[in-house]
C-alpha positions in Angstrom: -7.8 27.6 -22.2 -5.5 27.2 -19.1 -7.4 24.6 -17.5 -8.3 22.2 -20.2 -6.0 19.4 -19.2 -7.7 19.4 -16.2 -10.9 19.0 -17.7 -9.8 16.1 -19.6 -8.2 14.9 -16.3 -11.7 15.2 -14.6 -13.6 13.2 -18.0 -11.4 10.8 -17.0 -12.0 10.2 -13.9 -16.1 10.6 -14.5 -15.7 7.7 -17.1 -13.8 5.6 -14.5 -16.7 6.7 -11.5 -19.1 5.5 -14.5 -17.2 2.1 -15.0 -17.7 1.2 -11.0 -21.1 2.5 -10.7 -22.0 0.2 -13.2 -20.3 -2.6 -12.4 -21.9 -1.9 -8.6 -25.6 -1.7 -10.4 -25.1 -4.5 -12.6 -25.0 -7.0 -9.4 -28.4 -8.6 -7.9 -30.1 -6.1 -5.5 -29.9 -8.2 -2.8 -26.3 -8.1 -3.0 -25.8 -4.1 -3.6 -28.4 -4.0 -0.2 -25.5 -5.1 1.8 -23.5 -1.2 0.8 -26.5 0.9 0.8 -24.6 3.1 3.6 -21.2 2.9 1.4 -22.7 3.9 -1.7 -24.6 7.0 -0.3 -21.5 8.1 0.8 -19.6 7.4 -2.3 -22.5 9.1 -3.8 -22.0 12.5 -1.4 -18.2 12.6 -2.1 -18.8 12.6 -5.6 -21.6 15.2 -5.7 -18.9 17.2 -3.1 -16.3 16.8 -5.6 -18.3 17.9 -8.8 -20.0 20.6 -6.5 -16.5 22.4 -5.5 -15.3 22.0 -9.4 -18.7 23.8 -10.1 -18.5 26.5 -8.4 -14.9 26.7 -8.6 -14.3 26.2 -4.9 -10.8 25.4 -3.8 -12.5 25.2 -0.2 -15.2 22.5 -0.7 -12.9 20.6 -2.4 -10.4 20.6 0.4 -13.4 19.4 2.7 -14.5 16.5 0.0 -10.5 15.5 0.4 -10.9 15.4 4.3 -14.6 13.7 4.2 -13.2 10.9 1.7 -10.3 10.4 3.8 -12.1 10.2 7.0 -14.2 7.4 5.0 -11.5 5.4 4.2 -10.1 5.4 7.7 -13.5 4.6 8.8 -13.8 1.4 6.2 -10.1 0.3 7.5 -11.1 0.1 11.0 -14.0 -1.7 10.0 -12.4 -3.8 7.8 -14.0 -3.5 5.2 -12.5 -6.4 2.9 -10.9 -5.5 0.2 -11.8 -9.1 -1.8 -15.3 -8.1 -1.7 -15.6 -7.1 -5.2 -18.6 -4.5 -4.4 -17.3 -2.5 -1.4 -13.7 -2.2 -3.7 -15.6 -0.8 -6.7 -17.7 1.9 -4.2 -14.1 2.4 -2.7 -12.5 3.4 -6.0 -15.8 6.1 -7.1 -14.4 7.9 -3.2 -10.9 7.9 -4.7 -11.8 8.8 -8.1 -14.0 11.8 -6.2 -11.0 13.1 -4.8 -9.1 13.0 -7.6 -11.8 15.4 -9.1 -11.5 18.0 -6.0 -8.2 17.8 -6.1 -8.2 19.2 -9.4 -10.8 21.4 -8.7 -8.1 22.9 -6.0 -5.3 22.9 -8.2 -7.7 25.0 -11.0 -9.4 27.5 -8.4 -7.0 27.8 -5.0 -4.9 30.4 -6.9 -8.2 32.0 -8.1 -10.4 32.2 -4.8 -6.8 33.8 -3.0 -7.0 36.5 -5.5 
């Protein structure tokens, strides 16, 4: 199939989005309260991102690039700091989200043009 290395790229980056969700769920809930706003949104980019791989939308996925990079602009003028093991692990699921739409563009751009 022509797009199975992308696949494998995307399991990939699903076990690495598993590894930081964890990580993020294992701490006390008093400490994951302090993110709740971060992790919905790392929670909407990553639904974004498997959403345009879904339906094969190079679109979508150009729009979960923009919406994660607006995020992290966002978290670097609020300084969000970067020690703060929690915040970095929500911060890598964003970037592991756009890897995924980026693939999804790279799989499907060629494909919705036709």
């Amino acid at each position: 199939h022509k797009h199975a290395i992308y696949y494998v790229l995307v399991i990939k980056s699903l076990e690495k989005i598993a590894d930081h969700a964890l990580i993020f769920l294992k701490q006390s809930p008093a400490a994951r309260e302090k993110l709740v706003k971060q992790g919905k949104i790392a929670i909407a980019a990553y639904n974004q991102a498997m959403q345009s791989l879904f339906k094969k939308n190079a679109l979508l996925a150009e729009k979960t690039i923009e919406f994660v990079q607006e995020q992290r602009l966002q978290a670097d003028r609020n300084e969000v700091d970067r020690n703060d093991f929690l915040a970095y692990n929500l911060l890598r699921i964003l970037d592991y989200s756009t890897d995924i739409a980026e693939m999804a563009i790279d799989m499907y751009c060629h494909e919705n043009k036709a």
